[in-house]
C-alpha positions in Angstrom: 131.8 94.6 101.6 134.9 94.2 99.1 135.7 91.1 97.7 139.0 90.5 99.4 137.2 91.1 102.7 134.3 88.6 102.1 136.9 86.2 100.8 139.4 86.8 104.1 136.6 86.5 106.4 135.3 83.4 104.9 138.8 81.8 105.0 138.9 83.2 108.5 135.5 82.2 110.1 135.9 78.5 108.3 139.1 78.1 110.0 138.0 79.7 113.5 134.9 77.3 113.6 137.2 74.3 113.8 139.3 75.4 116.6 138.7 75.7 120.0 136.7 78.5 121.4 139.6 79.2 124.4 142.1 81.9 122.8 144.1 81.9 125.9 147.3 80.0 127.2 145.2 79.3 130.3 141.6 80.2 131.8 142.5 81.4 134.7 144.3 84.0 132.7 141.2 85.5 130.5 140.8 89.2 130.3 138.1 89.1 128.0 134.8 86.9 128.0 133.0 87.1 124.8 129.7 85.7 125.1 127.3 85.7 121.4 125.7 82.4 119.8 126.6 83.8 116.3 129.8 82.5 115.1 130.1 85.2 112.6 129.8 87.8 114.7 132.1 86.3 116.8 135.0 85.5 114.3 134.4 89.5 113.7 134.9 89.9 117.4 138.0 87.8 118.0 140.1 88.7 115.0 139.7 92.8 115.5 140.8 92.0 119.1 143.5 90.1 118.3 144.9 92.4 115.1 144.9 95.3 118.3 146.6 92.7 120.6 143.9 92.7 123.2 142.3 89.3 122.4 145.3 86.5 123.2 143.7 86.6 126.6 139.7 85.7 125.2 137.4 83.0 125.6 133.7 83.0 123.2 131.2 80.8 124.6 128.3 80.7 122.8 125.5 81.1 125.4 124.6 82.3 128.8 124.5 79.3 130.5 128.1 78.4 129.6 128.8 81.6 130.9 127.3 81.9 133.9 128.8 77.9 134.5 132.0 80.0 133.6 132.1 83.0 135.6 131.1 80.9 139.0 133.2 78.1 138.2 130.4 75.7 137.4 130.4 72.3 135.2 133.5 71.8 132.5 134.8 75.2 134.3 134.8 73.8 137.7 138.6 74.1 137.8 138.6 77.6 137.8 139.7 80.1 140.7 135.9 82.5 140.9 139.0 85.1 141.7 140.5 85.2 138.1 137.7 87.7 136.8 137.7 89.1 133.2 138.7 92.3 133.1 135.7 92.8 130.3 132.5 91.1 129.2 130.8 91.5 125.9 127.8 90.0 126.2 124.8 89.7 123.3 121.4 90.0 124.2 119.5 87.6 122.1 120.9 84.5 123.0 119.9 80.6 123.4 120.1 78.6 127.1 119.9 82.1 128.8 119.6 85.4 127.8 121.9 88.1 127.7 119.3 89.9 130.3 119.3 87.0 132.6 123.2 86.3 132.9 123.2 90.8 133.3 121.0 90.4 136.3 123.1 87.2 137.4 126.5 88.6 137.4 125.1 92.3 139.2 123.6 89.9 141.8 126.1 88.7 143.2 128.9 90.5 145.2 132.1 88.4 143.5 130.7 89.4 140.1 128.9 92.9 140.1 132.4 94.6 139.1 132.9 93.0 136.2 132.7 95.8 133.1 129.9 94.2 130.6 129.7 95.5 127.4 125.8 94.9 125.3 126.8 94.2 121.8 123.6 93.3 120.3 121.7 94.0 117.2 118.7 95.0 119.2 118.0 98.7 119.1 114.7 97.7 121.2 113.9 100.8 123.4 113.0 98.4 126.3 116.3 96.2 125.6 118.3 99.0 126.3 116.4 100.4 129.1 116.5 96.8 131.0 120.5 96.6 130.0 120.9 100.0 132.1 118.2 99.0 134.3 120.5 95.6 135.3 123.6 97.9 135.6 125.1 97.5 132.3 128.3 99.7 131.3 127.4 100.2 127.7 124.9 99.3 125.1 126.1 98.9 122.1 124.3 98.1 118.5 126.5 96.0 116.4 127.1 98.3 113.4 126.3 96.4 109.8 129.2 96.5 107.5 132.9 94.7 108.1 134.3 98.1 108.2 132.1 99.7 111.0 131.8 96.5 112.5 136.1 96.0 113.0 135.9 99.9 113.9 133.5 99.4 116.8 135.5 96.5 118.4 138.7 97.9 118.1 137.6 100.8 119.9 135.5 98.7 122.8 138.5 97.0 123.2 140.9 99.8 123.8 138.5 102.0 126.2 137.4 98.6 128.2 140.9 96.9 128.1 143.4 99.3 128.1 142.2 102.4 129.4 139.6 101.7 132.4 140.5 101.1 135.7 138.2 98.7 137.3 137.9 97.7 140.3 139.8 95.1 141.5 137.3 92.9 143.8 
């Protein structure tokens, strides 16, 4: 990693871990549900999103429970409309609370969920992690490449096939 990178993304993450974890104006409005326990990772994450415009609309929680209370309108999120779906869920495997596996086979199970796009991004290139992912009804599996540079690339390009290019379904 260059120096100028490891000193932005320092600045960066130090910064990021002192906001709040919501980057949109509202969350009924979220496109984007970014669910991974490691803040790193998910500076990495938010900032490529946001440099391609796709991640003003984003919300990182760092477990599965918090997202499952998110996605059925559950606890702080109770608020929310179960309607206003993310068009795109990234979602790590390895994960406190509730796994990434678990909240998978949550969201496919249930008819005002099973829609939703979910992206693996994982460090786990497990054979039987990636067979259960597909198994659940996963979209992609992705391994979370090591380096800044691969890293950024891989996100920015997530973002722009799952964002801007697919056409989900709408219920």
């Amino acid at each position: 990693m260059k120096v100028q990178h490891f000193i932005f993304l320092y600045l960066f993450l130090k910064n990021y871990q002192s906001k709040l974890t919501i980057m949109s104006n509202s969350i009924h409005d979220v496109e984007v549900l970014l669910v991974e326990d490691n803040p790193d990772d998910a500076g990495l994450v938010i900032r490529e999103l946001k440099k391609n415009n796709m991640g003003n609309n984003l919300i990182h929680l760092p477990d599965g429970a918090e997202a499952l209370d998110f996605l059925f309108v559950r606890g702080k999120f109770s608020e929310r409309r179960i309607e206003d779906k993310p068009k795109l869920i990234l979602l790590d495997l390895k994960m406190p609370k509730v796994d990434g596996l678990q909240v998978l086979r949550t969201i496919r199970g249930d008819e005002r969920t099973k829609y939703i796009p979910v992206v693996i991004m994982t460090s786990s290139r497990e054979e039987q992690d990636i067979v259960n992912s597909y198994s659940l009804g996963v979209n992609a599996y992705v391994v979370k490449p090591v380096g800044f540079d691969n890293f950024s690339k891989a996100v920015a390009e997530l973002g722009m096939f799952w964002i801007l290019v697919n056409q989900a379904p709408k219920n």
